[in-house]
C-alpha positions as MATLAB code, in Angstrom:
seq = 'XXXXXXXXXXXXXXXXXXXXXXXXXXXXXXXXXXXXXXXXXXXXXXXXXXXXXXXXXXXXX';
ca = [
       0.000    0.000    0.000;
       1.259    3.441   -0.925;
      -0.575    6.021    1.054;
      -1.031    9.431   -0.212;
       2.873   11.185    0.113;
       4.536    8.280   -1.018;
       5.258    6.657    2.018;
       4.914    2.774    1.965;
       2.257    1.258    4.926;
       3.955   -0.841    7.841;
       2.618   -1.785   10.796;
       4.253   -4.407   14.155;
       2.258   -6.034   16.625;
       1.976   -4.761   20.264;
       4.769   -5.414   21.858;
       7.257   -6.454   19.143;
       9.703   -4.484   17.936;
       9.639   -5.790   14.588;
       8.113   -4.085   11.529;
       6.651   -5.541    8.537;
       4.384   -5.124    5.595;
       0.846   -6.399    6.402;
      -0.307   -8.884    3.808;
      -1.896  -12.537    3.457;
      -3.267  -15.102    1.296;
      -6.413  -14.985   -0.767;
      -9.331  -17.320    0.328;
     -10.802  -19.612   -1.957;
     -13.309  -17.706   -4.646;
     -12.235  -14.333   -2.662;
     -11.832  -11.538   -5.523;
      -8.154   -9.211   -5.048;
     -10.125   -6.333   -3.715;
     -12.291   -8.487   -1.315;
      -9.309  -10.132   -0.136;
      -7.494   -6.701    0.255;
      -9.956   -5.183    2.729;
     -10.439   -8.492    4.294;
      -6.921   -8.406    5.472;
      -6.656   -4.909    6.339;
      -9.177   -5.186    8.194;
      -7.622   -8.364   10.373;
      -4.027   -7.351   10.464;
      -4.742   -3.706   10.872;
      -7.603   -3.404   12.704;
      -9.323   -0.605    9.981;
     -12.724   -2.279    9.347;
     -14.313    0.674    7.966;
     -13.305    0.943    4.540;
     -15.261   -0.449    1.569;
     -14.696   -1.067   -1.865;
     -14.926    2.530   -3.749;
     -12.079    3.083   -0.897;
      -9.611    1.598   -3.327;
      -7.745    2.926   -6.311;
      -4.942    0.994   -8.147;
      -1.633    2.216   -7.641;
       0.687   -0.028  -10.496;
       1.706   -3.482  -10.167;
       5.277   -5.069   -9.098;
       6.984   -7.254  -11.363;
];
């Protein structure tokens, strides 16, 4: 994720002092953008945002 600024999204668990880039798998029949808000909601806690939240921002190769 690329927030707006260009700074790159990282989060670390309470009590760690590790950082890393949140991320998981997709579920069975799960589309990219369902699985994308799916996981930020579980790994950041941000449950709010739906799907017209989202804008494509390139892909890595």
């Amino acid at each position: 994720m690329r927030p707006e600024g260009g700074r790159v999204l990282s989060t670390r668990s309470r009590g760690k002092d590790v950082w890393y880039l949140p991320g998981g798998k997709r579920e069975a029949g799960e589309s990219d953008e369902r699985t994308l808000l799916r996981e930020i909601a579980e790994e950041l806690a941000v449950g709010q945002l739906i799907f017209d939240d989202l804008r494509d921002a390139g892909r890595l190769r």
